[in-house]
Every structure is written in C-alpha cells, then in structure tokens.
VOKOL-701234 format. One line per 4 residues: for each residue x, y, z of C-alpha. Coordinates in steps of 0.25 Angstrom, whole numbers, plus 5000, padded with zeros to 4 digits. Layout:
X/Y/Z ~ ...
end
This chain:
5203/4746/4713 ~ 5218/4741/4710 ~ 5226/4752/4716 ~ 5239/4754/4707
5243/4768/4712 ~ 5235/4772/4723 ~ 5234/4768/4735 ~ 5223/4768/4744
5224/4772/4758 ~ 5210/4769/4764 ~ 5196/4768/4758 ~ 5194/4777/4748
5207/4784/4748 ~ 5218/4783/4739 ~ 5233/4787/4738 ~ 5234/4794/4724
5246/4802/4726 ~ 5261/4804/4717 ~ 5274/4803/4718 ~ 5283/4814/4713
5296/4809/4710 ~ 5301/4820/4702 ~ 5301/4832/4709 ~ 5314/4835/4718
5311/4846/4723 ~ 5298/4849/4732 ~ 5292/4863/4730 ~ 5305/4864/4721
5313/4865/4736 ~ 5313/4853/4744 ~ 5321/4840/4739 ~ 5313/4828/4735
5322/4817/4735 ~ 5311/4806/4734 ~ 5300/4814/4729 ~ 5286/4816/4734
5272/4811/4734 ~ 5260/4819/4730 ~ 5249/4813/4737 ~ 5234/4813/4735
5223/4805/4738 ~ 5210/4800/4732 ~ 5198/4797/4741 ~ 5186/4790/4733
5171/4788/4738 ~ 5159/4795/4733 ~ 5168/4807/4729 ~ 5184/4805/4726
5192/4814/4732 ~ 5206/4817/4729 ~ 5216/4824/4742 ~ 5226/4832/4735
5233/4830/4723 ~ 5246/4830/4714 ~ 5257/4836/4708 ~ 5254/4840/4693
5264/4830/4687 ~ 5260/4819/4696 ~ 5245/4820/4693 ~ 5246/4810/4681
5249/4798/4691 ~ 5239/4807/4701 ~ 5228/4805/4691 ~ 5232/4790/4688
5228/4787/4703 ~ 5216/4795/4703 ~ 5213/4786/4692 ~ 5214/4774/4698
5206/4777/4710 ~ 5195/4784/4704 ~ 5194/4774/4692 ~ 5186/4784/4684
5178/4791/4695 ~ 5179/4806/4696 ~ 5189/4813/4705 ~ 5178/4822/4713
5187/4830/4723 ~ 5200/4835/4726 ~ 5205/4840/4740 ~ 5216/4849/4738
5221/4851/4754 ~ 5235/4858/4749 ~ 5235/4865/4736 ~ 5249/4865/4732
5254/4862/4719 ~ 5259/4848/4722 ~ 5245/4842/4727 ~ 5238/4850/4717
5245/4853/4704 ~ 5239/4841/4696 ~ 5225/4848/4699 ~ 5223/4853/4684
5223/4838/4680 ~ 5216/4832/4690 ~ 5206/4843/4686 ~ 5207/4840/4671
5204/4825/4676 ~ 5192/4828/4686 ~ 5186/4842/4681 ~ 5176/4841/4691
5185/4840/4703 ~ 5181/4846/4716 ~ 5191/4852/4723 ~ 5192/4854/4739
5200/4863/4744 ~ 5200/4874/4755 ~ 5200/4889/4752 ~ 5214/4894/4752
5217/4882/4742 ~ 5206/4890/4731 ~ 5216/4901/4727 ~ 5229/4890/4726
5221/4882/4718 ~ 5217/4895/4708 ~ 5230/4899/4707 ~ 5236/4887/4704
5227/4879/4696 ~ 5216/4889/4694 ~ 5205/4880/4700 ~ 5193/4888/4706
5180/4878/4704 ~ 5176/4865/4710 ~ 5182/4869/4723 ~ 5178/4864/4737
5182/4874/4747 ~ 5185/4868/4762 ~ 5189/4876/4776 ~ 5195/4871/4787
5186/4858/4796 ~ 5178/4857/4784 ~ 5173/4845/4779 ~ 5167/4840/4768
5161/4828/4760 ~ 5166/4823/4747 ~ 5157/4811/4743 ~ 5159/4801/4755
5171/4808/4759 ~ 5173/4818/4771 ~ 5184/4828/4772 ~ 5187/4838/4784
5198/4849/4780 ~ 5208/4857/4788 ~ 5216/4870/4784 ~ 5231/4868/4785
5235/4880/4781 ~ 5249/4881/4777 ~ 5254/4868/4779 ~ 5260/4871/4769
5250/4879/4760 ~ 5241/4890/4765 ~ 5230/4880/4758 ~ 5233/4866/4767
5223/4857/4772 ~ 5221/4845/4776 ~ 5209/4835/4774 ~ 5204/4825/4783
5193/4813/4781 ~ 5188/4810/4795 ~ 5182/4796/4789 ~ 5194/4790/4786
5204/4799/4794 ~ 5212/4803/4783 ~ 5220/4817/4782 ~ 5223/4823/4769
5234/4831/4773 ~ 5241/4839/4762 ~ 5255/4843/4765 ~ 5254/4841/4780
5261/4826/4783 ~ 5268/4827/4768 ~ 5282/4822/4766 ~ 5290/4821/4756
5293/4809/4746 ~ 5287/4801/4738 ~ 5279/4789/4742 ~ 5285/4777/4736
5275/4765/4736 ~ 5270/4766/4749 ~ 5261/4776/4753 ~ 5258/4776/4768
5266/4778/4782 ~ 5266/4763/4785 ~ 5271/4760/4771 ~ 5285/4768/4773
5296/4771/4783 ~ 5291/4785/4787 ~ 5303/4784/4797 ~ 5313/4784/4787
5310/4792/4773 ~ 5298/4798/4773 ~ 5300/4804/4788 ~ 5311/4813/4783
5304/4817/4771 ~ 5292/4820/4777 ~ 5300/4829/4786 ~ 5307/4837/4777
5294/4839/4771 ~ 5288/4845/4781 ~ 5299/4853/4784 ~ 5303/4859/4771
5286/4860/4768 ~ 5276/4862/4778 ~ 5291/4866/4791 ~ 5288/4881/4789
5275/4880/4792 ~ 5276/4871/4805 ~ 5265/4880/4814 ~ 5254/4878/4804
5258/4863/4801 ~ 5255/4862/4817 ~ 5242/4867/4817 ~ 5240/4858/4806
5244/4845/4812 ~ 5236/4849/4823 ~ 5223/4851/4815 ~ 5226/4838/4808
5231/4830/4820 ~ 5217/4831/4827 ~ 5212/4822/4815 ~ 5207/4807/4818
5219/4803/4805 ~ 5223/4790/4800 ~ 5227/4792/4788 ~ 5235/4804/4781
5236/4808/4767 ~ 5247/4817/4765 ~ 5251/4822/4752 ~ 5265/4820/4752
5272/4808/4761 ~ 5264/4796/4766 ~ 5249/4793/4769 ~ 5247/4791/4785
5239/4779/4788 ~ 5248/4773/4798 ~ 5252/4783/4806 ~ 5247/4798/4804
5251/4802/4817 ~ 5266/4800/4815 ~ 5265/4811/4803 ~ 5257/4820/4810
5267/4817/4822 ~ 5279/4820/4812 ~ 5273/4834/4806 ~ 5270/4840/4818
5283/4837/4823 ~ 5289/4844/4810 ~ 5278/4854/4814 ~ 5282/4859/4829
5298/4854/4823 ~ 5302/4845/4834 ~ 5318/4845/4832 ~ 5327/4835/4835
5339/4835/4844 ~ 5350/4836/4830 ~ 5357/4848/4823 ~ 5357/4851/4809
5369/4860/4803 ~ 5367/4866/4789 ~ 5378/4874/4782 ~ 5383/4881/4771
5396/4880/4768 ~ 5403/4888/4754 ~ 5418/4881/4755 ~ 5417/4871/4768
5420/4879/4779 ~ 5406/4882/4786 ~ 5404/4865/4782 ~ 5415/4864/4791
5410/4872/4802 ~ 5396/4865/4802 ~ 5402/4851/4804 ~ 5410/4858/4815
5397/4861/4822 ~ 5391/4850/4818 ~ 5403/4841/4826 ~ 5398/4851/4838
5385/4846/4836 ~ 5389/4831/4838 ~ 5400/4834/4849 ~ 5387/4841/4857
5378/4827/4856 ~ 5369/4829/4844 ~ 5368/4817/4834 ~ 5360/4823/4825
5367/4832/4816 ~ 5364/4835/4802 ~ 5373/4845/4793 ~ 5370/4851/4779
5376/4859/4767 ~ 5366/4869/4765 ~ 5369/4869/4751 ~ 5369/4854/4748
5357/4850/4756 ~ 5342/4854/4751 ~ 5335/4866/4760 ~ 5325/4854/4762
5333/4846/4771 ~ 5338/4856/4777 ~ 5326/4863/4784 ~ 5321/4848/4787
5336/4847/4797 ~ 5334/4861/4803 ~ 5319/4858/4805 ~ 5322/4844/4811
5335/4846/4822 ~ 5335/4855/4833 ~ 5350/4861/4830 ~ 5352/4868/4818
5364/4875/4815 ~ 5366/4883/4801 ~ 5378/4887/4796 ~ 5383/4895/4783
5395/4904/4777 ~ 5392/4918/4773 ~ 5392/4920/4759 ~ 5389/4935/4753
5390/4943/4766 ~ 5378/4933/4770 ~ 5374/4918/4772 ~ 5376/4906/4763
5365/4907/4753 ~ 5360/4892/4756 ~ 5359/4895/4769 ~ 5350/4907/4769
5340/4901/4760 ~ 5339/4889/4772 ~ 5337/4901/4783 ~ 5326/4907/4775
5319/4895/4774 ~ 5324/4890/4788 ~ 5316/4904/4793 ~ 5303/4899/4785
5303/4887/4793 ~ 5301/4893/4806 ~ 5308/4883/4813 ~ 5309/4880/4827
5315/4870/4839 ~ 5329/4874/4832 ~ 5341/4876/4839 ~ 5351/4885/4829
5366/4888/4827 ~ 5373/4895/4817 ~ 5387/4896/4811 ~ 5393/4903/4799
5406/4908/4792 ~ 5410/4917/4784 ~ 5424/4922/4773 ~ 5425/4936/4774
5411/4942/4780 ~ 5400/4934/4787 ~ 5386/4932/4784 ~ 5381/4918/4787
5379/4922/4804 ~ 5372/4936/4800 ~ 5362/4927/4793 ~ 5363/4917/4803
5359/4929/4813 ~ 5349/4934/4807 ~ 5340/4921/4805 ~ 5342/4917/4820
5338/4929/4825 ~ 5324/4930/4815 ~ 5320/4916/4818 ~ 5324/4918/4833
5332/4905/4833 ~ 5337/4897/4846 ~ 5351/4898/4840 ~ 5365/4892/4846
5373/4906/4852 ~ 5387/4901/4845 ~ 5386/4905/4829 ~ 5400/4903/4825
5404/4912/4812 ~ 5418/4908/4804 ~ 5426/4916/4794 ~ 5431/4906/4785
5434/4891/4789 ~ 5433/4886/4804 ~ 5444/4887/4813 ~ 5445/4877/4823
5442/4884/4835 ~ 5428/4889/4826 ~ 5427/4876/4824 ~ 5426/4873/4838
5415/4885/4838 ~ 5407/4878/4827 ~ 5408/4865/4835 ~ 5403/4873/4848
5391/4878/4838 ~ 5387/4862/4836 ~ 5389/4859/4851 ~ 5379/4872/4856
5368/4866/4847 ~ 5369/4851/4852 ~ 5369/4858/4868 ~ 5356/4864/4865
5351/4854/4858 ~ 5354/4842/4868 ~ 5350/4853/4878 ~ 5336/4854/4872
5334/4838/4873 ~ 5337/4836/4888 ~ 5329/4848/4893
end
C-alpha cells in the first residue's frame, strides 16, 4: 500500500490522526498559537481497530485516512479511552460509515457517550487489568480516572509494547510533517508546549496524574501514542520522565512577577522588585501584565519557578479583576514547592492585600513576611522596600539550593 497520509508506525499500525489549524482557543480558554493535532490510530489484522478519534470538523480528512488504510475492509472496532468531544465528536459519522461498529469503552464512559451522541448498542464494556482479544490483537486496559476525565484510560498491547495513552503525555501543537520524538527538536518547541499543556490541562489534578504515571510506568513500552503531541518511539522514557516531573512540580531556582497595573504605578513597583530579585543573585526572572498576557502562560510560570510574587492595585473596595480571576484558578491548581510574596497599592481605600491575605492564608502558603502596600505612586524610600521584597525572595530561594 502507497502511504500518502498516513503513516505507519510499526506492523500493522497506522498514524491516522489531524491537524487543527483553526481553532485558537483550546477548550475556548488556552491560546493556540500553532494549533494542535488530534491523533488517532489504526491497527489492521484479522479485525481493524481504531484508538481514539477526531474532532467533528476534521473527520472528513479523518475518514480519507481510514480510507486509505482499510482499502475497502470494514472498520470493526473502536477504542474510546477518553471520551471527550475532541477525540470523539466525528463519532455520528464514523457511525454512518461503519453502522456496525463495535465500540470499547469502560463503564463510566457508557452514560458520556448517551448523553452526548446518544449511543447505547454495540458497546464492549472493559474494567481495570482486563484484557481482551480483538481478532489477532490483544489489549490490556487500565483506569486513569481523572487524568483529566473521570472516564480516562489507558490501553496497552503487550505484543508490541505499545500504550495508547489518551491525554496523559499530550501536548499542544500541531504536528507538521513529522510525526515522531526523533523526527523534531522536543528540546526547543514542543518542550514548552507540552508543558503548558500539562499545566493548563491535566496541573490541577497532579495527585491522580502520579498514580497514573505509576500504573503506566511499571509497563515494558516502547512505543507511545499519545493523542495530542508526538508518538514515542525513541525515547518514551523522557515523556514519562517530563510528566512526572510536571506531576510532583519540581521548581526551578527563578522568580516570576505578575502584575496589574490600571495607570503605571503598581508596573513600576513590580520592576522595583524585580531589580531586588536580580541584585539578590537570581537570573531567572520573568514579569507579566496580567491583562495583556493569557491566563495560560501564566499558570504555566507560577507552576514552573519557585518564587512567585503577585502584585495588584485595589480597584472597587477590592482587587484588580484580572487578578482575582488568576487566584481562583491559581487555588484549583493546588500548587506546591512555591515560595510566595505579595505587594499592592492603593488610591483612596485598599483592597488588593486584604485579598492577598485571605488567599495565603486558605491555601497555607510558605509566603515572604515583607508585603509592602502603597497609596498612590512609590516613593523612593517604598521603592527601596519593594527592592527589599525582590531581595527576600532570591535569599530564600538561593538558601533552598545550597541546603
């Protein structure tokens, strides 16, 4: 068989996943400034099995690939392992393709699939360590229950080594041209977007992703078939390495500040205490505007460094609005290994350090003593103070390092 648009990946497997250059928003929240891809696969044999599938308005290519795999034969059996909308929503016509489809899933997935597609027969229901036969095909299933879906799990053929594994080991981007770890610089582009990725996705449920990476890291794997980001053929360990890194959320030694900032003044004060930072020995130092840069990347700093100092003007008798949206979803993250430092200001009544307050003292956070709070623009000697408020976090960070 000439391959035009697939790819094969070893015997009896095929790459039949899309690109989605369209969408710019994941989940209509997290930026996606070089797209993504939808992966799925195609196994053939006695039975052909397809591992996940596509986004609705991608099917049409989707179907195209089936097409040239299949040359005719009849797609026999689908394995959903995560049922949301973006692996399954071409389902209706794949369906109207293959009427007869067999579809495997395990038992949480049953209602998902009835309330959005309406789909009750032809279902193959499969627990956790079970493993079953497709044709000349083995499969063993594991439950990996919200990472990120209450549904998740992973499949495994021990034949060939080979995990299908959802969302776990995802990232974001499309793939262009090359498929494969070896096949791209992981180092450079796709490093960072698998971060974020994990971050902005599966971050908020770090503990379960961990006794996920653990049920999956006891597995012989060679190859891994993700359904976003590269297939692992090369060298699987170094994603499983990188998620559960992301997972326990080993810090490095650098300080991120976000601000908001109305006219300018509570700007200046963050690149006050950011000189603090860099005249205590840090290197790595990152700043944002809270209203120009997407939550996305945001979370993705305060998850990666160790120091993370927030500041905000009080706006309404309360905090900036920008920056209260980032502390809810900074308080879904359940973040840990942080060291945290706040500062604010204020025109006539405060605000900011109340909320400030109150969300270091729910979350219990290891937070710097000096929280600086200043009516109006700076003066030098607050200046100074803001300075201090840098030079604190880069003692305790460098402190941390040499114990």
């Amino acid at each position: 068989m000439e391959q035009l648009f697939t790819e094969k990946i070893h015997d009896n497997l095929y790459y039949i996943g899309v690109n989605d250059r369209i969408t710019t928003l994941f989940e209509r929240m997290w930026p996606l400034p070089d797209g993504v891809a939808y992966n799925s696969y195609l196994l053939t044999g006695e039975k052909s099995i397809c591992m996940d599938l596509v986004k609705d308005f991608t099917v049409k290519d989707f179907l195209s690939k089936v097409d040239e795999v299949l040359e005719g034969k009849p797609l026999d059996y689908l394995v959903i392992n995560h049922v949301e909308p973006d692996h399954s929503s071409g389902i209706d016509e794949v369906l109207s393709r293959y009427p007869d489809l067999h579809i495997v899933c395990n038992k949480k997935t049953v209602p998902m699939l009835k309330n959005y597609y309406n789909i009750e027969d032809n279902l193959i229901v499969v627990g956790d360590g079970e493993s079953l036969k497709l044709g000349d095909h083995e499969f063993t299933f594991y439950m990996t229950p919200m990472v990120h879906w209450p549904e998740s799990m992973v499949c495994y053929e021990p034949a060939t080594k080979t995990l299908f594994s959802q969302d776990i080991f995802g990232g974001f981007g499309t793939l262009n041209g090359a498929i494969f770890d070896d096949q791209v610089k992981f180092n450079d582009y796709y490093h960072s977007e698998t971060t974020r990725y994990f971050i902005n996705i599966v971050g908020k449920y770090a503990t379960q992703a961990l006794r996920a990476l653990k049920k999956v890291g006891e597995l012989d794997i060679e190859t891994i078939c993700p359904v976003h980001g590269v297939v692992w053929r090369s060298n699987p360990r170094f994603i499983i390495d990188l998620y559960t890194a992301l997972a326990e959320q080993k810090t490095v030694p650098g300080v991120v500040i976000i601000f908001g900032s109305m006219y300018g003044n509570t700007q200046r004060m963050a690149e006050a205490v950011a000189k603090g930072v860099a005249e205590g020995g840090i290197t790595d130092i990152r700043i944002h505007d809270i209203a120009n840069t997407p939550q996305s990347y945001l979370l993705a700093d305060t998850w990666k460094y160790r120091g993370v100092i927030l500041g905000s003007c009080s706006y309404n008798n309360n905090i900036f609005p920008p920056m209260s949206f980032l502390m809810e979803e900074l308080h879904h993250q359940k973040m840990k290994n942080n060291i945290w430092g706040f500062f604010g200001s204020y025109s006539w009544s405060g605000g900011a350090m109340k909320r400030f307050k109150a969300f270091s003292d729910e979350l219990k956070l290891d937070t710097l003593s000096l929280q600086p709070e200043i009516q109006g623009a700076a003066t030098k000697e607050e200046i100074e103070q803001l300075k201090e408020l840098g030079r604190q976090m880069a003692r305790r960070i460098l402190e941390g390092d040499e114990a």
